[in-house]
C-alpha positions, 0 to 999 in steps of 0.5 A, spaced: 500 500 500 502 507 498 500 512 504 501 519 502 503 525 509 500 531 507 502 533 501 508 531 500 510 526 494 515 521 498 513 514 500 510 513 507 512 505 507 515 501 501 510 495 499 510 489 503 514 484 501 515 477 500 516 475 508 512 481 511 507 480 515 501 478 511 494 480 515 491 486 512 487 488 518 493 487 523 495 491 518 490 497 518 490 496 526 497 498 525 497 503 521 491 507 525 495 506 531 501 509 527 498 515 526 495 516 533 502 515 535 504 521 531 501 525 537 502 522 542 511 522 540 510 527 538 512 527 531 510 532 525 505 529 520 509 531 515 515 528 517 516 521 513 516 514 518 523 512 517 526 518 514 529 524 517 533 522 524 529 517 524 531 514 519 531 507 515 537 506 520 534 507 526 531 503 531 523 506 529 525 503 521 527 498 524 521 496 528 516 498 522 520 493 518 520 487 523 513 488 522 512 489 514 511 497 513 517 497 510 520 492 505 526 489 509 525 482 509 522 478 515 521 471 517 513 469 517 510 469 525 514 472 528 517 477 535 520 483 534 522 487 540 527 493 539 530 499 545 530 494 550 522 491 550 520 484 551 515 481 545 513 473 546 506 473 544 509 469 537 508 475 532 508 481 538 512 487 537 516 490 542 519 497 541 522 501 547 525 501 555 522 495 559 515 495 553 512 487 553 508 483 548 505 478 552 500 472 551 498 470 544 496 473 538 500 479 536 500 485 541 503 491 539 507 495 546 511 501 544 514 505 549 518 506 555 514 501 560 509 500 554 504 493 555 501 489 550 498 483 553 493 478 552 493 474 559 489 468 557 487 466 549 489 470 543 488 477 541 491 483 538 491 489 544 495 495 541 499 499 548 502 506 545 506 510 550 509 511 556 507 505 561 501 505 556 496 499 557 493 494 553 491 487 558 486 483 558 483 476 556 480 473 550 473 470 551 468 475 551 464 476 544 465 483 540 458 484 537 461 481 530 462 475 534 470 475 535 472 472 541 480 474 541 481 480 546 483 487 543 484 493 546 487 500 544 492 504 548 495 510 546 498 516 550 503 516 556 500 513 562 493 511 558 489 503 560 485 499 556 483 492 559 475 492 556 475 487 551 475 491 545 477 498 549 479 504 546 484 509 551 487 515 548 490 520 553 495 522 558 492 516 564 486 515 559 482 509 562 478 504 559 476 499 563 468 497 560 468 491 554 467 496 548 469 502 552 472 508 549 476 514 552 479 518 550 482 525 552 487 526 560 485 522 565 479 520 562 475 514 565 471 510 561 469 503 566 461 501 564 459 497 558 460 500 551 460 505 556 464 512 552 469 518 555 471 525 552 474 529 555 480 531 560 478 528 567 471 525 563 468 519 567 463 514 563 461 509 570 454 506 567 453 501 561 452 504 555 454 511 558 457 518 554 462 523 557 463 529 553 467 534 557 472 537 561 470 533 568 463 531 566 461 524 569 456 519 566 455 513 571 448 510 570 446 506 565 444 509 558 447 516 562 449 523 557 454 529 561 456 533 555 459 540 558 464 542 563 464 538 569 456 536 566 454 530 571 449 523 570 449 519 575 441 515 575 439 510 569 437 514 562 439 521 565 441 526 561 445 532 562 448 538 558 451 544 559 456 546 564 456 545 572 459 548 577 455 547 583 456 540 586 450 538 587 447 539 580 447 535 574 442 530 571 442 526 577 434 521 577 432 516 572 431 517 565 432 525 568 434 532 563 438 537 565 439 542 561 444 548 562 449 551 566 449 548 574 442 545 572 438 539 577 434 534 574 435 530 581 428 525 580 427 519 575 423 522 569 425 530 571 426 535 566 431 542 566 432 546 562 436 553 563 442 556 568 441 553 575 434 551 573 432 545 578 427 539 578 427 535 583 422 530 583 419 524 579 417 527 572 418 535 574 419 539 569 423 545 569 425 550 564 429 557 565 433 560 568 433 559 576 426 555 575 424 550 581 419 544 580 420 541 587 413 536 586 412 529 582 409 531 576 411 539 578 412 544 571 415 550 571 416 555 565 419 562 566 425 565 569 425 565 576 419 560 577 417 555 582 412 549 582 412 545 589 405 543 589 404 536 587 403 536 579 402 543 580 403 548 573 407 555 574 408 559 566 411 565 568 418 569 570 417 569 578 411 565 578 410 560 584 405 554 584 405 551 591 398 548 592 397 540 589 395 540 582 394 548 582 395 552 575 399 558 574 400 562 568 402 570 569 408 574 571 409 575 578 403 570 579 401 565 585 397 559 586 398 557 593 391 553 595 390 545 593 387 545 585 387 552 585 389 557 577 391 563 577 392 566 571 395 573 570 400 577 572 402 578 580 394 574 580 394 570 586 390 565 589 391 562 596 385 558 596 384 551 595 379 550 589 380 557 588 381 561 580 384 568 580 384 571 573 387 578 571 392 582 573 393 582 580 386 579 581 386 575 588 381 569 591 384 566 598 379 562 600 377 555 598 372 555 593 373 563 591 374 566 584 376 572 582 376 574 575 378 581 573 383 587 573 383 587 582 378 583 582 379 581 590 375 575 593 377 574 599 372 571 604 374 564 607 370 560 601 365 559 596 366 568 594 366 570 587 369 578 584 367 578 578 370 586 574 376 590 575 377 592 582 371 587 584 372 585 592 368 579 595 371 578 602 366 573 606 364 566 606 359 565 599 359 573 598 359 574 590 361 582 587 359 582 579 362 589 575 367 594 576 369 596 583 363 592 587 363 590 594 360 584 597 363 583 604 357 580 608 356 573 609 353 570 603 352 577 600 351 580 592 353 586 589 351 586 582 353 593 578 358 597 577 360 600 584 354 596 587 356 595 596 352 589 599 356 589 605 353 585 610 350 578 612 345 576 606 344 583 603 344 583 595 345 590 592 342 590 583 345 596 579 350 602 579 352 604 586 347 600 590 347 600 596 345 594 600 347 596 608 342 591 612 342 584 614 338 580 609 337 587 605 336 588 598 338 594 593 335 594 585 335 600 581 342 606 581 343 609 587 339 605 591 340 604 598 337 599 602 341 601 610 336 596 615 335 589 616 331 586 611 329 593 607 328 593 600 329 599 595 327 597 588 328 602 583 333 608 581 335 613 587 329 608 592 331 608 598 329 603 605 333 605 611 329 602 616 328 595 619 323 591 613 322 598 609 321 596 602 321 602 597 319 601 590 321 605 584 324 612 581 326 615 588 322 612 593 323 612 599 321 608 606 324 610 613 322 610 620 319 604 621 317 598 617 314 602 612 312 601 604 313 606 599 311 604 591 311 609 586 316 615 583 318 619 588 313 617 594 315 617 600 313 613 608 315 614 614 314 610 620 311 602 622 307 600 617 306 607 613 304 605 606 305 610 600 303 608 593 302 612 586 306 618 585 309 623 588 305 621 595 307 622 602 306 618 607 308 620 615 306 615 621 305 608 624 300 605 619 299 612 614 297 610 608 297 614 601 294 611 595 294 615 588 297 622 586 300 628 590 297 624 596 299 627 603 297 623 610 302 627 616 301 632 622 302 638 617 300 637 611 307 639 608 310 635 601 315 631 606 314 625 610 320 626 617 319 624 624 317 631 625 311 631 622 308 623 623 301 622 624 299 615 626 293 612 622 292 618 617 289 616 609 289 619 604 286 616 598 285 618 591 289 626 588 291 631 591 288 629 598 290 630 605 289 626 611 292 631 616 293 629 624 292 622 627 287 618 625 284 623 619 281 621 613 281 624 605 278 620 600 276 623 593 279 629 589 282 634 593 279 632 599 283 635 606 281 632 613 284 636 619 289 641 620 296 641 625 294 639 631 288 636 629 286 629 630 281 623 628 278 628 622 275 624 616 274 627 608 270 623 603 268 627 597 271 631 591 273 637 595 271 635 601 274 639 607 273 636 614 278 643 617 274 646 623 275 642 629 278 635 631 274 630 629 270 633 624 267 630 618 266 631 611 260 627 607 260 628 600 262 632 594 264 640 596 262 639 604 265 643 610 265 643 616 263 648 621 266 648 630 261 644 633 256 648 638 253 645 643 246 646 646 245 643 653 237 644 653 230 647 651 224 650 655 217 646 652 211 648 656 214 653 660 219 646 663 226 646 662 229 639 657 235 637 658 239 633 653 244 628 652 250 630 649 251 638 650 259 638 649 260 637 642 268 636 640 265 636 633 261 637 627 259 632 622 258 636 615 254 633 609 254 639 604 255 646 605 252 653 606 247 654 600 249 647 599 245 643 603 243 636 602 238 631 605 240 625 609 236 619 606 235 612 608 236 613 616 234 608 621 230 610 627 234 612 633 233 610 640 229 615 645 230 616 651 234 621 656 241 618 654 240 618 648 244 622 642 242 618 635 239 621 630 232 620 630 229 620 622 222 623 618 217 617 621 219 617 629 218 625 628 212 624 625 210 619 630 211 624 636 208 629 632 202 626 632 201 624 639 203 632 640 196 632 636 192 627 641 196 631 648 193 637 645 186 635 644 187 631 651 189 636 654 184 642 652 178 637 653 181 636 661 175 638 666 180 639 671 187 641 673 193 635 674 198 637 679 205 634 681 206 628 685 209 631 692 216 630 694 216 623 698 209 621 695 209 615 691 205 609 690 203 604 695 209 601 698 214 603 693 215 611 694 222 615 693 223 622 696 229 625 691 228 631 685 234 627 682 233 624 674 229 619 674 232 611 673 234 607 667 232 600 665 236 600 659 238 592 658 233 587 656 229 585 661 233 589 666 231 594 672 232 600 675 229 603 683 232 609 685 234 617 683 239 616 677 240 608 678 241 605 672 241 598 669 246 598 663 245 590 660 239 585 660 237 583 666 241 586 671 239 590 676 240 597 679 237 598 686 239 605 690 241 613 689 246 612 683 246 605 682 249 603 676 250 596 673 255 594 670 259 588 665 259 581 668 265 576 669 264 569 668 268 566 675 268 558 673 274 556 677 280 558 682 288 555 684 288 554 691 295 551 693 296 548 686 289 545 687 284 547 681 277 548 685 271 549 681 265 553 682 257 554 681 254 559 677 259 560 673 256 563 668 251 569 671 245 572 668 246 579 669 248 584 675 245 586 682 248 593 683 247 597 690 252 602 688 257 604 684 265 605 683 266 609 689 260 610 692 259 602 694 254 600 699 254 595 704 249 589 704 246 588 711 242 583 715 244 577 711 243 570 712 247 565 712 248 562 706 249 554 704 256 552 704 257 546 699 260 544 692 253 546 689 251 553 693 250 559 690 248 562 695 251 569 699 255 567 706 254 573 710 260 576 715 259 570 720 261 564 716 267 569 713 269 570 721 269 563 722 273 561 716 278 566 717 279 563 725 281 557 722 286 560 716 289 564 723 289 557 726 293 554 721 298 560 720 300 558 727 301 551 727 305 552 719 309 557 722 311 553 728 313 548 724 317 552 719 324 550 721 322 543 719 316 544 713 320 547 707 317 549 700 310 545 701 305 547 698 299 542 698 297 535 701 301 536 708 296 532 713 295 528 719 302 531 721 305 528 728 311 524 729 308 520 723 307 522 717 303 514 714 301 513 708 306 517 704 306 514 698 304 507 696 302 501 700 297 504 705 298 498 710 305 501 711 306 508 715 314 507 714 315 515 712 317 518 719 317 526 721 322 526 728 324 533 728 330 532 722 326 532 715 323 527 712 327 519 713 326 517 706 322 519 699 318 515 694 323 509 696 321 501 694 315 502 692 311 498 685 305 501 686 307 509 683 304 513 677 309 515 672 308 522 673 310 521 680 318 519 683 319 511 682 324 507 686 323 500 684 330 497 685 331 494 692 335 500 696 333 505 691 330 511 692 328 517 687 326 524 689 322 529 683 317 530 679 318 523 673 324 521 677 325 513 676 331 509 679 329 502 677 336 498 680 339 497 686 341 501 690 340 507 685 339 515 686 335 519 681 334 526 684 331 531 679 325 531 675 326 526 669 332 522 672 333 516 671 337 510 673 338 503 670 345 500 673 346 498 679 349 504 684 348 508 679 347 515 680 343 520 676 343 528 679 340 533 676 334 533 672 334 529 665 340 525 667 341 518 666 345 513 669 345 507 664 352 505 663 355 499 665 362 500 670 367 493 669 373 493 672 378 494 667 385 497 665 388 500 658 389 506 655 385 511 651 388 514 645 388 522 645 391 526 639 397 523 639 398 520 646 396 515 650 392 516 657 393 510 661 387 509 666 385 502 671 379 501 675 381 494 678 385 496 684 378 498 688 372 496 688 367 499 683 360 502 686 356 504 680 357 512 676 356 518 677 351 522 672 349 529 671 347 529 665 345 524 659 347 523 652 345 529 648 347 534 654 351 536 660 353 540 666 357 543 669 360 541 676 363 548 679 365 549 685 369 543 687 375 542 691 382 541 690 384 534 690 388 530 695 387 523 693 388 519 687 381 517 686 379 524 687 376 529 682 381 535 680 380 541 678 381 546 673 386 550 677 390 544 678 390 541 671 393 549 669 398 548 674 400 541 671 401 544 664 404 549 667 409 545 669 411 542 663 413 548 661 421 551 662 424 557 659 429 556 654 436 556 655 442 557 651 443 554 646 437 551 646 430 555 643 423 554 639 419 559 635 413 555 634 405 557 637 403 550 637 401 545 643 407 544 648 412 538 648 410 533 653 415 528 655 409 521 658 415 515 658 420 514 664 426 518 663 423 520 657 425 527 652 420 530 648 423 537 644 419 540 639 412 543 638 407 538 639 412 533 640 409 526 645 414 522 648 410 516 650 415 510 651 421 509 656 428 512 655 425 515 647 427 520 645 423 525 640 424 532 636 422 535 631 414 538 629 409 533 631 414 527 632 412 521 636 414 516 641 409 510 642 408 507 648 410 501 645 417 503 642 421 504 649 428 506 647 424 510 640 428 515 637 423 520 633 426 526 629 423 530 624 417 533 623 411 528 624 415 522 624 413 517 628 417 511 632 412 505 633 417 499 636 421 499 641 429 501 640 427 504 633 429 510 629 425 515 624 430 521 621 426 525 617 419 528 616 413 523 616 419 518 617 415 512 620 418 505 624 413 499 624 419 493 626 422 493 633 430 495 632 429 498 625 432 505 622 427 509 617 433 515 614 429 520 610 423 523 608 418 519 608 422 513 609 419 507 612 422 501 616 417 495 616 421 490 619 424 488 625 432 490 624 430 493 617 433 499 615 430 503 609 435 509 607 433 515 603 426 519 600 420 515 600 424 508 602 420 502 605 422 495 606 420 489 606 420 482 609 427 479 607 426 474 601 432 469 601 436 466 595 441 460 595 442 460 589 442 460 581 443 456 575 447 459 570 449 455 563 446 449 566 450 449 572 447 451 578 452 455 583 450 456 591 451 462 595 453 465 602 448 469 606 442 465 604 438 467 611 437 474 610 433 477 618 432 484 615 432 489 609 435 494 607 431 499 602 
């Protein structure tokens, strides 16, 4: 063959010769080997091999043509060793101070110290360099299927021992079958495993190297970059690193860009100093974080550290499990919760924030919009820029609107609800009441339950509703419906427009109405009138109680009440009380007329004193009353008499003056003191009435008002009776005869009463309706009198008894129950017992049925032995129990027994075996409870303790920090249970002997003496056990969990690092390999580790 250097024209090599070595693809190794050896001895490409000072006379001419590169003749297979080397493999070549050819086959060692050498079988390893190596055994299969060991060394220093290996390199290693290294103190060990690079390492099968210090050492593994790191199955790394930390450090992990982390199978980052720590994290740009499994940033600056959480955007951060962010500046710190825009922010879990600085907080919130803030604890919505719904289910719909009370809606631009259930429709409402509504622009609503509907309508008192364009209901539980109306009070109603309404139960319907105290267009606390109408157009109802109905009609004027108007025009404005009938009447000040001379005799009347006047038409106006029914005649009467009762005295006016001018002789008064045959009065006075039915009336001015009564005597009046059916006497309900009188018996009046004499004495029984006379009364009273005595000598012994106290002596008999027994004795003390053992008892008595029981209270019920109700309803079915108060039972059964009771974290031992038990206690049932205040400090062990005592026992476990030795926490204390136990740390409980536990909420059970728990929340389950980290967890006696998350299982496991959990160990004696069976050590595993 002829090989050109460069462009020169002269021959590299002459042609082989007959004699030379004859295998061409020795011959291409060796030639590829030659032109790496110009680098590495320093040769210019340029120069001819053989020429020149190495000439054909030199020791190199003299090796290439042992070997056959030049046309000097040589024997067939055969060593060649030149400059002091040593070649025996049978066709190796040796050339330079101490170099070898060994084994079999034809190795190749040129250099001081070179190596070539196949250490068993044949092979053709190629050692180029200062104390280069190239050693190995024959046997293992290239991928071509060639078995003989080959491997390639070049450079001072440089090693190939894997079959088919490649060193090239000052101190370049390539240890791995098929490995390739290449570069300074490249290292190259994994299967087919390739390093390039100064310092490079490939570790892992099938890895790759690339860079300055770069380091590949997991299978499938790729660092390419300065200093680049893969160390977990299929990671990938490129890019520089100049942390220690960093790199592409999980399985089938990313890591792209300077100082990146991909530390987790399955991460991705991508980007200066991004970091994606967790299973399937991904990362991309600069200083990102995705910390959580299945975690995604994007954006510099970014961080998602919730699980599966999404954070798109230059400082975005994504701390909630599953949440979505999407914004510069943006946060998602609730569980499931999205966020999207800038500096957004939702802190809620389910929460969505959308806009530009929008903010939703709380669970469940949503806050859409430019500011939109919706802020409350749950289920609050802010939708519109600058949007603000701040309480539980509030909800603010439009710009600038506020809902801040308790399930709230604003809905409107600038629209206020912000109290509990207020609701608040339309540009600037206003709604300020619990459960108020505004509807309309500018509405308000400022009181409970109000209502304002229409623009400018306004409710400011508790349950006003106002309806329409500048309504308005105030002062009370007024409605206002029309335009412009307006009520003011309890009740007030205006409806139609513009209408006022002032006062409880003022009312306005139609137009230009006006129902107050002054007849102004207003509706104030000034000018309130109670009970004022006015219906119809342009009507006033001036006063309390004034009527106007019709067309500009007026009842009253200021000051004046009760005044009624009906009638187009109609004025009732004289006095108080008057009244307006019809069309165009008025009113005139009423004027009384007390009597009138007939005959010569002086006729007084009734109702002389007019308040006021009744018009039904007007001067020259005049009108007919029509249709009027006959009126009452008598003394008292002032009914209005119509046409036919005129004409009927007319006409006996006409008989009388026939009578009278036909009379022979004079008649003349009876005298004074005269009278009929026994039955005479000696007064001047007005005669008697006899007004009732069937009623009667003797005396000067008596008078018997209902039917059947009777008024006897000088102004006797009779008066309503009262049906007296039944009396309370001692709880007793008595009832009476003649409950239901006929009519009155009156000897007097209020004020002017008379005595009854020379009464005889009436019937006394059940059935008498008869009158007792002073005697009888005097005999009852000396009793009553008798019997305050006898109670008051006994007072010091007889309490709060109010009825059924009999035959009281030294022996109370026949209490209650069986009446052949007198067992409830009264010896001075009180009463020895109480409903005790009886059977016989009504339900709504106390009932003591268990042997020893005793009850005591309205339903009382004690039904086991030896038991005590006390209280109204109490009840008692256990044997010894005690029920104290009333409802309280006492049905649970009490067993000696001792354990523990599992509380928040701890264990609260308790015995009741050391001494015998007498049944429970009860002051309550299951649904309620009482208090037992003040009780005693306790002094023995099966005493009570109390409030004060157990705050003096947590306060004992409290102790100042000392140097060195500090907590900044606001949760439970420590608490150290277990003998010579140690608890440090927020909520941390030590309940096994000698455990010790530090961290937040770590724990030692009782049934881990000797437990080690360190780490938030880590928990130690097994004697002599250790958990280190957070949630690190011991199930096994003597087992080590290491990490977070880690838990140990197994007695004497140990699992080590994030997420770790052993298992049972599994043994293995042994396998089969090519049909030959190999048995191995260790096969008795006690534990794991994980």
């Amino acid at each position: 063959m002829n090989f050109r250097q460069g462009r020169t024209t002269g021959r590299f090599a002459g042609n082989w010769v007959s004699g030379a070595i004859d295998s061409r693809a020795l011959r291409r190794r060796l030639m590829a080997a030659l032109r790496s050896a110009y680098r590495v001895l320093g040769m210019r490409r340029r120069r001819g091999m053989g020429l020149g000072t190495l000439g054909v006379g030199g020791a190199l001419a003299v090796a290439l043509g042992a070997i056959g590169v030049v046309a000097f003749p040589q024997s067939a297979s055969a060593d060649y060793a030149a400059g002091g080397g040593t070649a025996t493999a049978g066709n190796g070549v040796a050339i330079g101070v101490s170099s070898q050819a060994t084994g079999s086959g034809s190795p190749v060692a040129i250099g001081t110290s070179a190596n070539a050498s196949v250490t068993s079988g044949a092979g053709s390893p190629i050692a180029i360099g200062i104390g280069a190596t190239a050693s190995g055994a024959a046997g293992v299969a290239t991928p071509g299927g060639f078995t003989a060991f080959e491997a390639i060394a070049i450079g001072n220093g440089a090693n190939a021992t894997g079959q088919t290996s490649t060193a090239t390199g000052s101190r370049a290693l390539a240890t791995g079958n098929f490995s390739t290294a290449t570069g300074s103190f490249a290292t190259a060990s994994g299967l087919r495993s390739s390093a390039f690079g100064i310092s490079s390492v490939a570790s892992g099968v099938d890895s790759l190297a690339q860079g300055s210090g770069a380091s590949a050492s997991a299978q499938n593994a790729v660092a390419t970059g300065f200093q680049a790191k893969a160390t977990a199955l299929n990671s990938v790394y490129l890019g520089s690193r100049t942390v220690a930390s960093s790199g592409a450090l999980g399985v089938s992990a990313i890591a792209i860009g300077t100082d990146v982390t991909a530390s987790s199978s399955d991460a991705v980052a991508m980007g200066r100093q991004a970091n994606a720590t967790a299973t399937g994290a991904v990362a991309l740009g600069y200083n990102t974080s995705a910390t959580t499994v299945s975690a995604t940033v994007v954006g510099a600056n970014a961080s998602a550290s919730g699980l599966s959480a999404v954070a798109v955007g230059t400082f975005s951060t994504a701390t909630g499990d599953n949440s979505v962010v999407v914004g510069i500046g943006a946060h998602a710190t609730g569980d499931q919760s999205s966020v999207f825009g800038r500096s957004a922010n939702a802190g809620g879990a389910r929460a969505t924030a959308i806009g530009y600085a929008a903010n939703a907080s709380g669970n469940d919130n949503t806050a859409l919009g430019s500011g939109a803030q919706a802020t409350g604890t749950t289920g609050a919505v802010a939708l519109g820029v600058n949007a603000s719904a701040s309480f539980t289910n509030a909800v603010a719909l439009g710009f600038a609107t506020t809902s801040s009370g308790l399930s709230s809606t604003a809905l409107g631009q600038g629209s206020q609800a912000t109290v509990d259930f207020a609701t608040a429709v339309g540009r600037g409402a206003r709604a300020q009441g619990i459960a108020s509504t505004a509807v309309g622009n500018f509405s308000t609503a400022s009181a409970d339950n109000a209502i304002a509907m229409g623009n400018l309508a306004a409710a400011n008192s508790v349950d006003a509703v106002a309806i329409g364009t500048s309504a308005t209901a105030t002062g009370g539980k007024a409605v206002s419906i029309g335009s412009g109306n307006t009520a003011y009070g309890d009740g007030a109603v205006s409806i139609g427009d513009p209408s006022y309404a002032s006062g409880t139960g003022a009312f306005t319907g139609g137009a230009n109405n006006i129902a107050n105290s002054d007849g102004t267009a207003t509706a104030t606390a000034a000018n309130m009138a109670a009970g004022a109408v006015a219906i119809g157009n342009n009507n006033k109802a001036i006063g309390q109680g004034s009527v106007a109905l019709g067309n500009g009609s007026t009842a009253g004027a200021a000051g004046f009440t009760g005044n009624v108007a009906l009638g187009n025009g109609a004025t009732a404005t004289a006095s108080s009380g008057d009244v307006a009938l019809g069309s165009g009447s008025v009113t005139q000040a009423a004027v009384g007329t007390g009597s009138a001379i007939i005959g010569g005799t002086t006729y007084t009347f009734a109702g002389t004193t007019p308040t006021s006047t009744v018009s039904i038409g007007a001067p020259g106006a005049e009108r007919t009353l029509t249709n009027l029914a006959a009126g009452r005649l008598d003394g008292g009467s002032t009914d209005a008499v119509n046409g036919s009762q005129l004409f009927a005295t007319n006409q006996k006016v006409t008989q009388n003056t026939t009578d009278i001018a036909n009379l022979s002789s004079s008649v003349t008064n009876i005298n004074n003191g005269g009278g009929i045959k026994y039955f005479h009065a000696n007064s001047t006075l007005a005669d008697s009435q006899a007004l009732g039915a069937d009623s009667v009336a003797i005396g000067p001015n008596a008078v018997a008002t209902n039917a059947g009564d009777v008024a006897i005597g000088l102004n006797s009046v009779s008066g309503t009776t009262t049906a007296v059916g039944s009396t309370v006497i001692g709880g007793t309900t008595y009832t009476f005869a003649g409950g239901t009188p006929a009519g009155a018996f009156s000897v007097g009046s209020v004020g002017a009463e008379r005595q009854i004499q020379n009464v005889a004495a009436g019937q006394l029984s059940g059935s008498s309706t008869d009158a007792v006379n002073g005697s009888q009364l005097f005999a009852t009273n000396q009793q009553v009198t008798q019997n305050t005595t006898d109670i008051a000598t006994n007072t010091a012994n007889i309490a709060t008894n109010t009825a059924d106290i009999t035959n009281l002596g030294n022996t109370i008999n026949n209490f209650a129950g069986d009446t052949s027994t007198a067992y409830t004795d009264a010896n001075g003390d009180g009463i020895r017992y109480v409903r005790t053992n009886d059977t016989t008892l009504p339900v709504t008595d106390a009932f003591a049925q268990g042997v020893g029981s005793s009850a005591l209270g309205y339903q009382a019920t004690a039904s086991a032995a030896n038991s005590l109700a006390l209280g109204r309803g109490t009840t008692v079915s256990i044997t010894d129990g005690v029920a104290l108060g009333s409802g309280s039972v006492s049905d649970r059964a009490v067993a000696p027994a001792s354990g523990s009771i599992l509380s928040g974290t701890g264990l609260i031992p308790y015995n009741t075996t050391d001494l015998t038990l007498l049944g429970a206690v009860s002051v309550g049932n299951s649904t309620s409870y009482r208090q037992i205040t003040n009780v005693a400090d306790g002094t023995l062990d099966q005493d009570a303790v109390t409030l004060r005592q157990l705050k003096g026992a947590l306060s004992s476990f409290a102790v100042t920090p000392t140097q060195y030795f500090h907590a900044n926490s606001t949760a439970a204390d420590s608490l150290a249970v277990g003998t010579d136990s140690v608890a440090i740390g927020p909520r941390t409980t030590v309940n096994g002997d000698n455990g010790i536990g530090m961290g937040n909420g770590a724990i030692v059970q009782q049934t881990a003496p000797g437990g080690i728990a360190i780490g938030q929340n880590s928990t130690v389950n097994q004697a002599d056990s250790v958990a280190l980290g957070t949630n690190a967890t011991t199930n096994g006696a003597q087992a080590v969990a290491l990490g977070a998350g880690a838990t140990a299982n197994e007695p004497g496991s140990v699992a080590l690092g994030a997420g770790s959990t052993t298992a049972a160990a599994v043994a293995t004696t042994g396998t089969t390999i090519n049909g030959v069976a190999y048995t191995f050590a260790g096969t008795t595993p006690t534990s794991t580790v994980s």
